[in-house]
Each structure stands twice: as C-alpha cells, then as structure tokens.
C-alpha positions as CSV (number, residue, x, y, z in Angstrom):
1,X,18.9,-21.8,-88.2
2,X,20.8,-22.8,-85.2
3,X,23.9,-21.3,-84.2
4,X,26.9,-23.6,-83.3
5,X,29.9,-23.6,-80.8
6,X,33.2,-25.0,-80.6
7,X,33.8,-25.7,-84.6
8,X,37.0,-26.6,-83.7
9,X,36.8,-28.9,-81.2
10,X,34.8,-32.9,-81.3
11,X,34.7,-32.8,-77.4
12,X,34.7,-30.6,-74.2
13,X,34.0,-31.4,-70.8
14,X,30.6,-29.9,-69.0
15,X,29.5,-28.9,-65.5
16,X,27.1,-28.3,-63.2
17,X,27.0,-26.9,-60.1
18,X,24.4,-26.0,-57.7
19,X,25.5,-22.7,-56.3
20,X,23.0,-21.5,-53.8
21,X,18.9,-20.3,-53.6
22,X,19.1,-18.1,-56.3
23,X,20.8,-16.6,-59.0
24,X,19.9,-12.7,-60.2
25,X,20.1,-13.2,-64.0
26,X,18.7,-9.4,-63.9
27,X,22.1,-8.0,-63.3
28,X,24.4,-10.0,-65.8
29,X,26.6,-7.3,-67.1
30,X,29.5,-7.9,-69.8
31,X,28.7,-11.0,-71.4
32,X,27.7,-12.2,-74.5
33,X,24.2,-13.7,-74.3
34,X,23.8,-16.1,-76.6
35,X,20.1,-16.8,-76.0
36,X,17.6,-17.0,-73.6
37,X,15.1,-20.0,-72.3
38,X,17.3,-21.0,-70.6
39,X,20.5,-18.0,-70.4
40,X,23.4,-18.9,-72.1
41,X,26.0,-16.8,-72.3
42,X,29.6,-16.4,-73.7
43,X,32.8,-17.3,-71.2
44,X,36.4,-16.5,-71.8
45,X,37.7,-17.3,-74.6
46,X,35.8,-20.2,-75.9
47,X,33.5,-21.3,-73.7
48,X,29.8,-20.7,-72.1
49,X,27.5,-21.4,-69.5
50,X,24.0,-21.5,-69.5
51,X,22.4,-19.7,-65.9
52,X,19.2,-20.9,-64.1
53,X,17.5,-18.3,-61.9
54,X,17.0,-21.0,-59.0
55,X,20.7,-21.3,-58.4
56,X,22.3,-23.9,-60.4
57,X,25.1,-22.9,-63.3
58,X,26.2,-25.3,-66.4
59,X,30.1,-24.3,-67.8
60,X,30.8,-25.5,-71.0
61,X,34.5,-25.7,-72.3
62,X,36.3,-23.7,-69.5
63,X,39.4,-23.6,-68.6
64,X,40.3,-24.1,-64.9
65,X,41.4,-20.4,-64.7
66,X,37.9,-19.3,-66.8
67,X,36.2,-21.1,-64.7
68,X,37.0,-19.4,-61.1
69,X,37.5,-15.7,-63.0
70,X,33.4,-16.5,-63.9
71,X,32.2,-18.2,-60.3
72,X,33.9,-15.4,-58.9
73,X,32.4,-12.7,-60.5
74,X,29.1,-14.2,-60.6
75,X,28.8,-15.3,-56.3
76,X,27.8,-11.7,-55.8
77,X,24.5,-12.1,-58.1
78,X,24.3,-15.5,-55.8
79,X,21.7,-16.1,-52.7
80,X,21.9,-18.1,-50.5
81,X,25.0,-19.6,-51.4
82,X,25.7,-23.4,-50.6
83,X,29.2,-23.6,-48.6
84,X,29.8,-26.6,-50.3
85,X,27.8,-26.6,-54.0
86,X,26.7,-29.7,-55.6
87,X,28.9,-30.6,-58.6
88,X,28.9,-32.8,-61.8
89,X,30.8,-33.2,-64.2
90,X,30.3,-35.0,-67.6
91,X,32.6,-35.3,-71.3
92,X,30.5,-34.0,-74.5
93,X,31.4,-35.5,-77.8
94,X,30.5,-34.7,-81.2
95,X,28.9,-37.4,-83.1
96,X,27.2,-37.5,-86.1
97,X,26.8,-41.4,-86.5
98,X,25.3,-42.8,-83.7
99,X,22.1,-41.7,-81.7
100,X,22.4,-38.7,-79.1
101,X,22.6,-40.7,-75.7
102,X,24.5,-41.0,-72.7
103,X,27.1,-43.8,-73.4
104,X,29.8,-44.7,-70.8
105,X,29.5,-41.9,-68.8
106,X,29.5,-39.8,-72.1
107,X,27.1,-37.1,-73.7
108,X,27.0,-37.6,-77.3
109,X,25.6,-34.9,-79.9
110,X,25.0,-34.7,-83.6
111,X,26.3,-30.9,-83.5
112,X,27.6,-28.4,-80.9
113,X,24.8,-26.2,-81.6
114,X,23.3,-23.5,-78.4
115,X,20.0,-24.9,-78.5
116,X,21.5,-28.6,-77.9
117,X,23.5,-27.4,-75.0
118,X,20.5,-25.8,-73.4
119,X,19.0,-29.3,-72.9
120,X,22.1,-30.5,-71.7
121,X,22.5,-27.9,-69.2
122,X,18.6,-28.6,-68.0
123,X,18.8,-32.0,-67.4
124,X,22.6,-31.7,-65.6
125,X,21.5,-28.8,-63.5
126,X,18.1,-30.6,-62.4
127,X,20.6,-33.8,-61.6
128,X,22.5,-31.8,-59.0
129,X,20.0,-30.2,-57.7
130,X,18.4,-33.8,-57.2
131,X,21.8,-34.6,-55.5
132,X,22.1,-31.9,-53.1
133,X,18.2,-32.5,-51.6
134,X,19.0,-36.1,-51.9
135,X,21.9,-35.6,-49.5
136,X,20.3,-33.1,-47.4
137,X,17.1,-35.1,-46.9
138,X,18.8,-38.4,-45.7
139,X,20.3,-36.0,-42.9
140,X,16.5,-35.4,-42.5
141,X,15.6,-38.8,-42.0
142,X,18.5,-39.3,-39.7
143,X,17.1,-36.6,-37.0
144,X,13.3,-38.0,-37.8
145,X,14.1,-41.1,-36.2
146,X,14.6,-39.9,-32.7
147,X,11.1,-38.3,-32.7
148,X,9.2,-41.3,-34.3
149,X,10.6,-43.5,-31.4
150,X,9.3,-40.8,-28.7
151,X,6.1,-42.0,-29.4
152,X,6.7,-44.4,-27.3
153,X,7.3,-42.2,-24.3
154,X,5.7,-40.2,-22.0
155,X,8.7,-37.4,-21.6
156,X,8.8,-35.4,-24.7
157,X,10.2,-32.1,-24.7
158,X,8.9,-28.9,-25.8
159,X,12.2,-28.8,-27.9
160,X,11.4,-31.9,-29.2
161,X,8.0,-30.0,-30.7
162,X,9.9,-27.4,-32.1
163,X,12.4,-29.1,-33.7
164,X,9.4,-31.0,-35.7
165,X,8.3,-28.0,-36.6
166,X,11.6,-27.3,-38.5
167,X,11.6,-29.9,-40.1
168,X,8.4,-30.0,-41.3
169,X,9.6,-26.4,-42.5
170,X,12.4,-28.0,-44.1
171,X,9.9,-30.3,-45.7
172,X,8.0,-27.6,-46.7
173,X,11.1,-25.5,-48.2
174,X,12.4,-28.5,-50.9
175,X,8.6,-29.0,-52.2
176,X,8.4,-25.3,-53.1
177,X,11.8,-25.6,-54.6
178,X,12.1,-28.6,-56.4
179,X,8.0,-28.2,-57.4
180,X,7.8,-24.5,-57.9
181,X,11.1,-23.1,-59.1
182,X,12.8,-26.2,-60.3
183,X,10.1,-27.6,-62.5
184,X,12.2,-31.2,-62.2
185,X,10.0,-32.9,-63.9
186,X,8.2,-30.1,-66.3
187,X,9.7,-30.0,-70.1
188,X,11.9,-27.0,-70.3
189,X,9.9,-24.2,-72.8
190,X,12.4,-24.4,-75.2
191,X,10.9,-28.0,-76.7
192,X,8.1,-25.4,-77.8
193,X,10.4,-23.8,-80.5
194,X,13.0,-26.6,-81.2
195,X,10.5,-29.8,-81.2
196,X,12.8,-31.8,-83.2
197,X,15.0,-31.8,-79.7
198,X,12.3,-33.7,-77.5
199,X,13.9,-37.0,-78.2
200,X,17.3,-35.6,-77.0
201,X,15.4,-34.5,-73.8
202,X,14.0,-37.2,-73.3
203,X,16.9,-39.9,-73.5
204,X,18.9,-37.5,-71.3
205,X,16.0,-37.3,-68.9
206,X,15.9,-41.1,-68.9
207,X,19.9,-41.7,-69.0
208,X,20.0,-39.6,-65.5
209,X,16.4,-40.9,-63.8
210,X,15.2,-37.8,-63.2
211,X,11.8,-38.6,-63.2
212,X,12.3,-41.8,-60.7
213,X,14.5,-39.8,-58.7
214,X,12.2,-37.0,-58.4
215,X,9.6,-39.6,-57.0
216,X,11.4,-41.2,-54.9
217,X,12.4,-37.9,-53.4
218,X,8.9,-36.9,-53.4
219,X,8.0,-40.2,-51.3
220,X,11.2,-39.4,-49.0
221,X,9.4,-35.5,-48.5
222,X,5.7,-36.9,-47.7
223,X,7.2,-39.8,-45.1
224,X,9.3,-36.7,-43.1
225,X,6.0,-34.9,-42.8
226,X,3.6,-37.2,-42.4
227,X,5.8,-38.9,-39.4
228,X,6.6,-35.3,-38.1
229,X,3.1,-34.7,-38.4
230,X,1.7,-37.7,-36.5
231,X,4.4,-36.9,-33.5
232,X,3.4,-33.6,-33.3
233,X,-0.5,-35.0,-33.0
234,X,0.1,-37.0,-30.5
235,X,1.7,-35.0,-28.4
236,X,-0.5,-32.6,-28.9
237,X,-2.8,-35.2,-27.3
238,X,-1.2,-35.6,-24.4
239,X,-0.5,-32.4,-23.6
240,X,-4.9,-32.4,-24.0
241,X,-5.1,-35.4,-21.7
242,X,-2.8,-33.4,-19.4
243,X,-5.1,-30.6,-18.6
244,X,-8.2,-32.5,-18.8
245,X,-6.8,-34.6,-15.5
246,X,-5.8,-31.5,-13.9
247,X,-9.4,-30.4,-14.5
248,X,-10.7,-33.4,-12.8
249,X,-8.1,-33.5,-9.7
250,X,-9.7,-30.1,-9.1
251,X,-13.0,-31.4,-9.5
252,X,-11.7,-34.3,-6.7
253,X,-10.4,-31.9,-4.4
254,X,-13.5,-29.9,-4.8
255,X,-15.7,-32.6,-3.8
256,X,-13.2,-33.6,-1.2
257,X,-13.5,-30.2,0.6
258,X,-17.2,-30.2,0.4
259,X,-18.1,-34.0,1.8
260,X,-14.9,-32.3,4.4
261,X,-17.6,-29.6,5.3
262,X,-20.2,-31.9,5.2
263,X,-18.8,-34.1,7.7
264,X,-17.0,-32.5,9.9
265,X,-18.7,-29.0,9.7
266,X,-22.1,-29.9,8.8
C-alpha cells in the first residue's frame, strides 16, 4: 500500500536544485527516511525532499525558513558545490479527475502519495541538471570558436593546445556525468516495483523534453570535441611539417658545405 503526504493540503509548491558534484547520502543523520530508490526523507514540519547522490535535491512543501535550516545543514554532505545552483520551481496539485500531466506550468496527481513524488523529484532533478550543462556548455561553444578559426593560421599558440585540451576535458567530464551518474535518459528503478507509475513517468518525461534535450546536448558535447579534436590534429601537423623542414634545411646546409669543400677545397 502506498503511503501518502500532505492529507491536508490539495497543493504545495516543489523544487529542485542542483547543488554541486555530489551529495553523501551515507551520512544523513536525524531524518525521517521515508524510502529509498530514490531517498526521501521527512523535513520540518510537513514537508520532504527526496536526495540524489549526484548532487541534485527536490523539497517538497517547505517553508522558506525549512528550507535554508535543511540546505544548510545538508552543504556539508555537498561536493563540489555550484556557487550559484540550478533551480526550478513548480506548483503540485491534487487531482483526482483529470489525467496526471503537466498543465499550465502545473503538476497534477491523483494522490500525494511517496512513490508519486519520487518520479516527480526524478524528472525535476534531471531538468536542472539539463539546465546547468545547458548553460555551461554554450559558454563552451563560445571559447570553441576562437580555436576553430585558428585553423586558418599559421600562429597558434602552445596555450592555445592546452586550452583544447581542457575543454575536451570538460567534454569529457559532462558525458560521464550526465551518462554515468545521471542516467538522464534511463527509467528510474522504482518503475520495477510501482509499474502502474510508468505512464506518470513518462508524461512528465515528455512535458519537460528530457529525452530531446538530452540529445540535443549530446550533439552539442560530440561537436566541442570533435572540433577540438580536429584543431588539435592539425596542429599537431604542423608542428610535424615543422621539424621535417628543419630536417631538410640541415640536409641543404649539409650538402652546401660539402659541394663548399668540393669546390673550393677539393
């Protein structure tokens, strides 16, 4: 049977926020869990948030005081914290009637039960983690620019090289994370035991684009390497062509010396 929240209320307001690289759900001391796959656990007095290990936190019905009391407490279980987290923010409403969507900017469920706000919380916290690599990779492109353009000069830098690299670490860094700890576009394991929530899922999923945005960031990732990539190639090449003349000039002046002998000296 699942357990429900917030009898007494028909609506609450929800959000996400993507606080840093990591959050150490080992550690969670004096709260309420209210069940795992994803954590959720119990926050002031009658509200909860549900905790993903790879940095992003969903708060349910908390008040503004709650709400810094918990982010408080919980930034030292943080790493890598963002200076400035990704946030969004969204109303729930209890709705028995109609079908549970996204309608004008509003989550509607059939009941405020845990396992319900569990998919909530996984497709809001995938959404701003979408937002922040969104952001951070259209910096990315930005900087990319400059060193696509060099290939059309002689005068590249060293620096030049090893700020490619970086960004091809950079490149590297968001795959792992939005691939390998995020799972964006993976089902979360809960659809295993609650089946009869798939359709919720997968409405949500749909209402917010996850999938296309996860594509389109995906296409955004393999243009930043591939273009970093090809620089890096070419100049690499040049700097070959570089000491391949220096080996013939020496050749040259090798021969030059020896007709020199030759003529003169011979």
């Amino acid at each position: 049977m699942q357990k429900l929240l917030f009898n007494d209320r028909d609506r609450f307001r929800a959000q996400a926020l993507f606080l840093g690289k990591k959050i150490n759900l080992q550690n969670l001391e004096n709260y309420i869990c209210l069940a795992t796959m994803p954590v959720i656990v119990s926050v002031g007095e009658h509200g909860c948030a549900v905790l993903l290990n790879y940095g992003a936190v969903v708060l349910f019905n908390l008040e503004p005081v709650e709400k810094v009391a918990f982010l408080t407490k919980l930034s030292s279980q943080v790493s890598g914290s963002f200076a400035n987290p990704e946030t969004e923010e969204v109303e729930i409403h209890l709705n028995v009637a109609q079908s549970e969507r996204v309608k004008e900017g509003k989550i509607s469920l059939h009941e405020f039960s845990v396992e319900r706000l569990q998919i909530v919380a996984d497709i809001l916290a995938k959404s701003v983690v979408l937002s922040h690599y969104e952001t951070s990779l259209a910096g990315v492109f930005d900087q990319i620019e400059p060193f696509a353009a060099s290939l059309q000069r002689e005068n590249r830098s060293r620096r030049q090289s090893r700020e490619l690299l970086r960004q091809l670490g950079t490149t590297l860094l968001v795959q792992h994370k939005i691939v390998g700890q995020v799972e964006i576009i993976d089902k979360p394991e809960l659809l295993w035991e609650a089946p009869q929530l798939e359709n919720l899922y997968l409405r949500l999923e749909d209402e917010y684009e996850i999938r296309e945005r996860h594509h389109a960031l995906e296409r955004k990732l393999d243009l930043i390497s591939q273009t970093a990539q090809t620089v890096l190639e070419f100049m690499q090449h040049s700097s070959s062509q570089r000491v391949e003349w220096y080996v013939v000039i020496l050749i040259v002046v090798e021969i030059l010396l020896s007709l020199y002998d030759i003529i003169f000296k011979g």
